[in-house]
Backbone as CSV, one residue per row, in Angstrom:
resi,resn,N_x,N_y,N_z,CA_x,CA_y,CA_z,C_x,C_y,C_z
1,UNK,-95.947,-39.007,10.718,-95.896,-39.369,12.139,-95.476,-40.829,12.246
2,UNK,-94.814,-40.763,13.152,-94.004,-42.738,13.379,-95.064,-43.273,14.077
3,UNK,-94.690,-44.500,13.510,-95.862,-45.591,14.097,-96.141,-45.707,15.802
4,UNK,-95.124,-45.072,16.452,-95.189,-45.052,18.002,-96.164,-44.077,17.963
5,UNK,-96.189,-43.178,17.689,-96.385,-41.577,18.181,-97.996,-41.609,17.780
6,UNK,-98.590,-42.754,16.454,-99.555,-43.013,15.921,-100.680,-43.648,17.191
7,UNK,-99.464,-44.800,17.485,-100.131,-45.747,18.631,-100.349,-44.887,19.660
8,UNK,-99.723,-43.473,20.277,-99.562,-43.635,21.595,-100.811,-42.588,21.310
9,UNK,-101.503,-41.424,20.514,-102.536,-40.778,19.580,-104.034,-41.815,19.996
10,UNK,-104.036,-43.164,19.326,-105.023,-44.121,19.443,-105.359,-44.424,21.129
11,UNK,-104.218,-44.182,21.986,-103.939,-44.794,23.356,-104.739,-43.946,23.979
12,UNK,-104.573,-42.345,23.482,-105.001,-41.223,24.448,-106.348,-41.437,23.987
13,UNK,-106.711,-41.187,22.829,-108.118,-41.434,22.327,-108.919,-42.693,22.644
14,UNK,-108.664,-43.617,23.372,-109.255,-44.698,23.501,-109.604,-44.432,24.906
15,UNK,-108.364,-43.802,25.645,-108.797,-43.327,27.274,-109.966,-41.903,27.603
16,UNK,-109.687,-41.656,26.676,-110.359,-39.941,26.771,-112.304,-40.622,26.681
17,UNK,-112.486,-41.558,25.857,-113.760,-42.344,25.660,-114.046,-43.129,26.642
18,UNK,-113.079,-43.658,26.759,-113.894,-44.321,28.041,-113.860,-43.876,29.264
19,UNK,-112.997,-42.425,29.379,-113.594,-41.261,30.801,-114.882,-40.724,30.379
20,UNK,-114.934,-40.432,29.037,-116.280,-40.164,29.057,-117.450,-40.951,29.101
21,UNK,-117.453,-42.201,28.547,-118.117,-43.154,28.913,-118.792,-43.268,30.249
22,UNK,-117.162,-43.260,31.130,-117.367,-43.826,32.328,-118.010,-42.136,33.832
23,UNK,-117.840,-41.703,33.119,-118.005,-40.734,33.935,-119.208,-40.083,33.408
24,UNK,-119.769,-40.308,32.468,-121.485,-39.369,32.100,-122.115,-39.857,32.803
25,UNK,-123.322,-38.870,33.118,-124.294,-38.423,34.135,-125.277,-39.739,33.988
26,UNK,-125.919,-39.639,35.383,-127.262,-40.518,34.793,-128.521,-39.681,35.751
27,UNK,-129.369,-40.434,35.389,-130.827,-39.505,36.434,-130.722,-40.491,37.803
28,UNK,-130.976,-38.986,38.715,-130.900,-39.856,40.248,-132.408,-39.664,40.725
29,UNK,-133.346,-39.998,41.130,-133.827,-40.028,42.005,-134.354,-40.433,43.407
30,UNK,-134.726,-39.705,44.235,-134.368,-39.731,45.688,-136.143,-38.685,46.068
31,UNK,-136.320,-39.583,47.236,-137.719,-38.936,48.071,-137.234,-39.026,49.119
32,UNK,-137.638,-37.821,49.776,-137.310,-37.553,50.661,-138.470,-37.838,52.168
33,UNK,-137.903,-37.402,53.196,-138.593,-38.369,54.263,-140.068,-37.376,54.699
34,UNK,-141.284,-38.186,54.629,-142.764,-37.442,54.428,-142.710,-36.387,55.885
35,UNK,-143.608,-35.019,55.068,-144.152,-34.094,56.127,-145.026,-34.107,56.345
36,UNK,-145.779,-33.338,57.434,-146.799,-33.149,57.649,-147.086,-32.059,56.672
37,UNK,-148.761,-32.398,55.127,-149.047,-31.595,54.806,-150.133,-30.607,55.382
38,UNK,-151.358,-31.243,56.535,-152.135,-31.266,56.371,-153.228,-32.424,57.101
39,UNK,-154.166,-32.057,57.431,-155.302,-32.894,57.718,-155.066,-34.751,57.754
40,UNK,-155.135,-35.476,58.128,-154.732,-37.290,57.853,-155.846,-37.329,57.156
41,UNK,-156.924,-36.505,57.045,-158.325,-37.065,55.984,-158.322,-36.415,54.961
42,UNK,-157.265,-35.573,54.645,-157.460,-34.604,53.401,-157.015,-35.525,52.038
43,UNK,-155.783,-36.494,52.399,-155.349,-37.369,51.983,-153.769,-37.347,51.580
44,UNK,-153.188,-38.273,50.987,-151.657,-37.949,50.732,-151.036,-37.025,49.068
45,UNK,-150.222,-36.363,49.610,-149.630,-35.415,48.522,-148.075,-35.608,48.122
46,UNK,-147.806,-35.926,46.946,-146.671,-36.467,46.211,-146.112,-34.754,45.149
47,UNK,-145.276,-34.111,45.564,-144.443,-33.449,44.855,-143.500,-33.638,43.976
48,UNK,-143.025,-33.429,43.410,-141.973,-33.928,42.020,-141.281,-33.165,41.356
49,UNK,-140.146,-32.274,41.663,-139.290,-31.281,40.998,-138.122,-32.128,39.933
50,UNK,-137.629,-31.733,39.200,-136.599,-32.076,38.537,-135.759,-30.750,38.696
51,UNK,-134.700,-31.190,38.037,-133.119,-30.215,38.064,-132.852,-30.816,36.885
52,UNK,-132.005,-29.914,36.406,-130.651,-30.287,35.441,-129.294,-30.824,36.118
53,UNK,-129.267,-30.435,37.291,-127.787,-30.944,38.041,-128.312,-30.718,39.364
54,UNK,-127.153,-31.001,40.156,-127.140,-30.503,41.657,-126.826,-29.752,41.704
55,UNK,-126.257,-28.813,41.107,-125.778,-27.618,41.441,-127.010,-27.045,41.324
56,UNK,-128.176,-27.176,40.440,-129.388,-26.251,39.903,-130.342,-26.743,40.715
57,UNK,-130.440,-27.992,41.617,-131.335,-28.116,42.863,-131.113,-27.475,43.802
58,UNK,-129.645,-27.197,44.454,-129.580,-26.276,45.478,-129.828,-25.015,45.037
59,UNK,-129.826,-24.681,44.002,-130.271,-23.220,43.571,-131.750,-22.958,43.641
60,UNK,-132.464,-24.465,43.672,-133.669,-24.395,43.406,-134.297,-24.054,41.972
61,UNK,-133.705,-24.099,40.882,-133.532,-23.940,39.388,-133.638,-25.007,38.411
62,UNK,-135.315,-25.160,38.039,-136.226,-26.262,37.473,-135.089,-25.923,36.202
63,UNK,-135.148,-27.773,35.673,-134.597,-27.788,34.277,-135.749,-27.193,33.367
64,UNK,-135.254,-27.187,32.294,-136.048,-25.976,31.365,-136.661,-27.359,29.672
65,UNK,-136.146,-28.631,30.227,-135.980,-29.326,29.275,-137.953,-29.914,29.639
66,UNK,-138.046,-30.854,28.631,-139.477,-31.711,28.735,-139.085,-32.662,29.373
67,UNK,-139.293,-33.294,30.440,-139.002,-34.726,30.764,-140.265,-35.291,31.334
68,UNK,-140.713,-35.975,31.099,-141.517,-37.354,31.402,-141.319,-37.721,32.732
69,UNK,-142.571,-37.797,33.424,-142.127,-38.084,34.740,-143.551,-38.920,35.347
70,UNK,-143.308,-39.877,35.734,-144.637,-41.170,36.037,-144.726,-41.093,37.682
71,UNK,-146.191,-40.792,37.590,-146.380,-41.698,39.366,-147.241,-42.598,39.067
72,UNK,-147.213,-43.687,39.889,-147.559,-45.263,39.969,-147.942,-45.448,41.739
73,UNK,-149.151,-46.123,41.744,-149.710,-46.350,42.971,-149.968,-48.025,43.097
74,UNK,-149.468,-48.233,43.664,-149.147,-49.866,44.250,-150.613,-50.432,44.651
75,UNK,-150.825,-51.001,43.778,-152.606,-51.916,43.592,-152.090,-53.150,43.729
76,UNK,-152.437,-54.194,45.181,-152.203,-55.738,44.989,-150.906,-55.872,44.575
77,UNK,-150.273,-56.414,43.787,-149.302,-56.738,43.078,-148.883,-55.931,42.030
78,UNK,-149.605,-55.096,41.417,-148.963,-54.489,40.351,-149.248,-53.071,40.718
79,UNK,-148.540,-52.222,39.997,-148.307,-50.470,39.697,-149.479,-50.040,38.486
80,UNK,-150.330,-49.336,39.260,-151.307,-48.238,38.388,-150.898,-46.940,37.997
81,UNK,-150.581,-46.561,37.106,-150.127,-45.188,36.434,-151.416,-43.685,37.475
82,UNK,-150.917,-43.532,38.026,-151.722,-42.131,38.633,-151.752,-41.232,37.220
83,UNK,-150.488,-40.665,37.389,-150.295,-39.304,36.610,-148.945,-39.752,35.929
84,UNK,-148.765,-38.948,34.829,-147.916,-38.508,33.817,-147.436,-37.226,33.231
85,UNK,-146.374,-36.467,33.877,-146.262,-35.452,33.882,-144.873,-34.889,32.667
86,UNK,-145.593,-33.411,32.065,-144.323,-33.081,31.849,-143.667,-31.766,31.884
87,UNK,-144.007,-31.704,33.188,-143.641,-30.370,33.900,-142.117,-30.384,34.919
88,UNK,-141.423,-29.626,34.641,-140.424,-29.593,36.122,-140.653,-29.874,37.240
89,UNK,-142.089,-28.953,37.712,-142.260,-29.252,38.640,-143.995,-29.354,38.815
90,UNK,-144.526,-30.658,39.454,-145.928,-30.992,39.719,-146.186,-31.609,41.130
91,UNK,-147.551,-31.200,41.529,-148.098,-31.866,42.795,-149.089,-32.601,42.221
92,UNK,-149.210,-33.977,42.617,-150.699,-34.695,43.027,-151.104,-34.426,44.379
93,UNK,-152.497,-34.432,44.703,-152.766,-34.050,46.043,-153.897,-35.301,46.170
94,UNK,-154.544,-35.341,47.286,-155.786,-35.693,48.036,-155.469,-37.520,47.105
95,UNK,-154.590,-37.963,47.391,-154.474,-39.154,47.023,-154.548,-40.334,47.861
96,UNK,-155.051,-41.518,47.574,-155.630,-42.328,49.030,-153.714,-42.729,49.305
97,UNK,-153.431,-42.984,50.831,-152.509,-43.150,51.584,-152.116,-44.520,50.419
98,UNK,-150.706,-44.854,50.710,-150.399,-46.138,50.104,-148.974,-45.690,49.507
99,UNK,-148.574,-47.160,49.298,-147.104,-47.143,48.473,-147.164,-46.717,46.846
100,UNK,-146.422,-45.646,46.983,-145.876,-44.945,45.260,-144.754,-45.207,44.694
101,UNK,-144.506,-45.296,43.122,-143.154,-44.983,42.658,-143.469,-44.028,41.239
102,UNK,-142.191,-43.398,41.388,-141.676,-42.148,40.766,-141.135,-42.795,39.713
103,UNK,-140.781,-42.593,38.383,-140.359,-43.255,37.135,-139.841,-41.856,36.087
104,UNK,-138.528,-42.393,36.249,-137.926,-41.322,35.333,-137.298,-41.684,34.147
105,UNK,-137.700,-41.912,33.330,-136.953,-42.195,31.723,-137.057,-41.754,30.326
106,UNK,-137.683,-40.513,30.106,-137.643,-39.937,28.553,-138.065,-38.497,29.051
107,UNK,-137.812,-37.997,27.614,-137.679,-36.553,27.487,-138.121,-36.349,26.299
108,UNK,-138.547,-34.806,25.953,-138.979,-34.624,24.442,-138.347,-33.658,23.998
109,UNK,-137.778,-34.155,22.524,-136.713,-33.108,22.015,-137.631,-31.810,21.063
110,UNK,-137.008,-31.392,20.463,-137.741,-30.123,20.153,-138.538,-30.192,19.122
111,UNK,-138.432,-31.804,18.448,-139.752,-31.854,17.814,-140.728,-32.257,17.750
112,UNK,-141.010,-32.654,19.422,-142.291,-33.187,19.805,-141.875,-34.903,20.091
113,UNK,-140.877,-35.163,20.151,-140.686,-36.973,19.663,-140.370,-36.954,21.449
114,UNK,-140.642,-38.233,21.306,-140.188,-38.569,22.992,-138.740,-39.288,23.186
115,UNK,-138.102,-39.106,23.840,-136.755,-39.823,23.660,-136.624,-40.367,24.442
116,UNK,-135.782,-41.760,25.151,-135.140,-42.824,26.050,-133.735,-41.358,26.626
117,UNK,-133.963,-41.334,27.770,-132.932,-40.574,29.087,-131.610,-41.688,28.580
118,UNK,-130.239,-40.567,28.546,-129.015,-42.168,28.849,-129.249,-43.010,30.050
119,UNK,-129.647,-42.549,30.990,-130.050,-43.755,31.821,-131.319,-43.334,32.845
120,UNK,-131.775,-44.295,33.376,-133.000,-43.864,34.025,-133.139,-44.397,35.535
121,UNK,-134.171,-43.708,36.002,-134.111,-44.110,37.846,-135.697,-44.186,38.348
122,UNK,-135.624,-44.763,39.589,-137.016,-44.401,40.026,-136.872,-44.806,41.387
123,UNK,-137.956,-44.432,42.294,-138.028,-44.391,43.974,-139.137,-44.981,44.276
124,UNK,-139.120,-45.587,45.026,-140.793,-46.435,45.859,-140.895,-45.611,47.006
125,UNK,-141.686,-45.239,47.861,-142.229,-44.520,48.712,-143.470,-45.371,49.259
126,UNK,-143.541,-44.568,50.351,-144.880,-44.824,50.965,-145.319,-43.352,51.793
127,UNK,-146.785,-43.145,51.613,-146.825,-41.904,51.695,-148.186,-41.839,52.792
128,UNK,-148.705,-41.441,54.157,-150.000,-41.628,54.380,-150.796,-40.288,54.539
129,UNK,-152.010,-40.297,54.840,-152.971,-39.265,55.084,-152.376,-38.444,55.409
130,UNK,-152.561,-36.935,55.047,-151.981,-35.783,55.874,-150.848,-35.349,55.575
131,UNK,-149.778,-36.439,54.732,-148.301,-36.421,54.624,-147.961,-35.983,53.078
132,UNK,-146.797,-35.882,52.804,-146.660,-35.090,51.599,-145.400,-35.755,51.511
133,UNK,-144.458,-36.250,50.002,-143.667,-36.760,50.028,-142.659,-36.309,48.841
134,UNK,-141.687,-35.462,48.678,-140.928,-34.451,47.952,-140.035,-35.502,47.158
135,UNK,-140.280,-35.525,46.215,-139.367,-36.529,45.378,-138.823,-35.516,44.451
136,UNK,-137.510,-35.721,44.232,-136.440,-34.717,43.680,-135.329,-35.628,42.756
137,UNK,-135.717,-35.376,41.367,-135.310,-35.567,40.047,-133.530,-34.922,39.658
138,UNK,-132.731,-35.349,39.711,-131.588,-34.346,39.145,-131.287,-35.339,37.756
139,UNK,-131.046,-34.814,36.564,-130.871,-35.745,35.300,-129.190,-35.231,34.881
140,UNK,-128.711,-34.958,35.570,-126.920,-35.139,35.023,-126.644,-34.697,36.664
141,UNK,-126.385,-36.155,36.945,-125.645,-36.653,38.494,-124.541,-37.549,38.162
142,UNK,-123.122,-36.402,38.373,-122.039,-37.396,37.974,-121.923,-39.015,39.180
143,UNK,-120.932,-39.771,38.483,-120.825,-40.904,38.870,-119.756,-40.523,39.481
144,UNK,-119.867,-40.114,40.932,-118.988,-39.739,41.930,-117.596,-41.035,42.291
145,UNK,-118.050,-41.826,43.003,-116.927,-43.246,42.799,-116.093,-43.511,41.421
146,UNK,-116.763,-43.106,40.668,-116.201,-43.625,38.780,-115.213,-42.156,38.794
147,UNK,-115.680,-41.424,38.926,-114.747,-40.110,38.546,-114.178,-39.933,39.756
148,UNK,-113.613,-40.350,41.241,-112.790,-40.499,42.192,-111.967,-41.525,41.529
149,UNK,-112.022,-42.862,40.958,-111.400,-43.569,40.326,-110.358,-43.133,39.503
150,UNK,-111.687,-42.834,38.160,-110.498,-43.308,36.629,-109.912,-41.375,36.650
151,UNK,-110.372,-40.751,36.792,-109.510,-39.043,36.564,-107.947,-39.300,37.241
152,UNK,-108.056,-39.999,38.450,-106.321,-39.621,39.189,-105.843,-40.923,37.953
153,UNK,-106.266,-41.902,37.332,-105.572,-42.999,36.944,-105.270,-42.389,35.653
154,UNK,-106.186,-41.301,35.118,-106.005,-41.016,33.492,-104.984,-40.160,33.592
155,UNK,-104.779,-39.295,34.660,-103.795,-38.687,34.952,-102.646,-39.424,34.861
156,UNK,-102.320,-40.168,35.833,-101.205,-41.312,35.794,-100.640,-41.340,34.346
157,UNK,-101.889,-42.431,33.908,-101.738,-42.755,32.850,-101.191,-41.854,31.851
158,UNK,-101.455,-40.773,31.361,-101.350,-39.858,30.391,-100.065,-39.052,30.648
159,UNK,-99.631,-39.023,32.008,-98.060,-38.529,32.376,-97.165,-39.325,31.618
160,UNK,-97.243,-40.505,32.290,-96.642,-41.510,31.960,-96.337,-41.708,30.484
161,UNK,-97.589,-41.822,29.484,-96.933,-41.390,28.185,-96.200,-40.389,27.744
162,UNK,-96.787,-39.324,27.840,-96.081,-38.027,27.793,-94.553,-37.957,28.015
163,UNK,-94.246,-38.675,29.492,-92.988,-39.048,29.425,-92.223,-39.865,28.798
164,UNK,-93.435,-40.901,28.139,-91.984,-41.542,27.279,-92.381,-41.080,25.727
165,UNK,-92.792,-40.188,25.599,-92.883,-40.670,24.064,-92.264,-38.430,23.979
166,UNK,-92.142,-37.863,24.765,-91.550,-36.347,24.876,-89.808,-36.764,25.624
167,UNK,-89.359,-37.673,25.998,-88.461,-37.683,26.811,-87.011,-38.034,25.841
168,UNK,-86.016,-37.558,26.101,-84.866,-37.405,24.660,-84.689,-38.813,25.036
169,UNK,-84.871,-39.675,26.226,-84.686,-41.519,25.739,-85.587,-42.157,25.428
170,UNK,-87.510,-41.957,25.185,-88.189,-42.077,24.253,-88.448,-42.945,23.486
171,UNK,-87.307,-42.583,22.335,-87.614,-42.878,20.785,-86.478,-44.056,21.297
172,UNK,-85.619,-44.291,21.693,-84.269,-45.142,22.079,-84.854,-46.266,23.030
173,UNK,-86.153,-46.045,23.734,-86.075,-46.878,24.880,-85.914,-48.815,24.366
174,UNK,-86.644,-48.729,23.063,-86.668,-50.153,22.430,-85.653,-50.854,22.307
175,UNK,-84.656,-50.155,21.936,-83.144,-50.566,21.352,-82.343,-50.444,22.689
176,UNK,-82.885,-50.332,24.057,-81.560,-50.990,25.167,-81.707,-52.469,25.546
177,UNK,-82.286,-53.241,24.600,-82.330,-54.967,25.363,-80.917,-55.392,25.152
């Protein structure tokens, strides 16, 4: 293979990485706006589903994986660990009213080890008596703006070689100065 055809090989492979780079998933999370569960004295209730995608939240279709999932209750200045879950899907209930956050960052692989998520998210809330507050986990949420971006440019891009390095003036284009 000629040293062009080598380079232009390294060119595609260098782009193809950094679409993937640039375009893998990360964990989103998002709470949604509180309901009425119930009684204002019964106390506040925090829900917590995960997904594998969006496509498997609108299906309503819990990921099947272990993931780690933290609630934290806002004491003074700092975050108290409530619960630690590692279920798809869990309720805390009868919890005193106050500001929460949701913490999403590891998972456990199949041999019990805990692992770091490629990237991680979390939500603050505030939740009061009576109210219930649906916080919804998806862990491969493409990077919508990044893949509106670089896909039409890799396209571009990758025509564009194609055309010169498949085109019968090509191999000649060097030698018209």
């Amino acid at each position: 293979m000629s040293g062009t055809g080598l380079e232009s090989w390294r060119c595609v492979a260098a782009v193809m990485l950094a679409v993937e780079l640039l375009c893998s998933s990360c964990v989103s999370v998002r709470a949604l706006p509180p309901a009425l569960a119930g009684d204002a004295k019964a106390g506040a209730t925090v829900r917590v589903r995960i997904y594998e995608t969006t496509g498997a939240r609108k299906s309503g279709l819990h990921t099947v994986r272990t993931v780690i999932s933290e609630l934290w209750r806002e004491e003074g200045r700092d975050y108290v660990l409530v619960r630690e879950a590692r279920e798809a899907e869990w309720t805390a209930a009868e919890l005193p009213p106050g500001r929460f956050r949701v913490n999403v960052d590891r998972w456990v692989d199949g041999n019990g080890n805990e692992q770091r998520l490629a990237s991680s998210d979390r939500v603050t809330f505030t939740v009061a008596g009576g109210e219930r507050v649906d916080v919804e986990v998806v862990l491969k949420h493409p990077r919508r703006v990044v893949i509106g971006v670089v896909i039409p440019v890799v396209i571009i891009g990758l025509g564009a070689l194609a055309l010169h390095n498949w085109s019968p003036l090509g191999s000649t284009m060097g030698d018209w100065q």
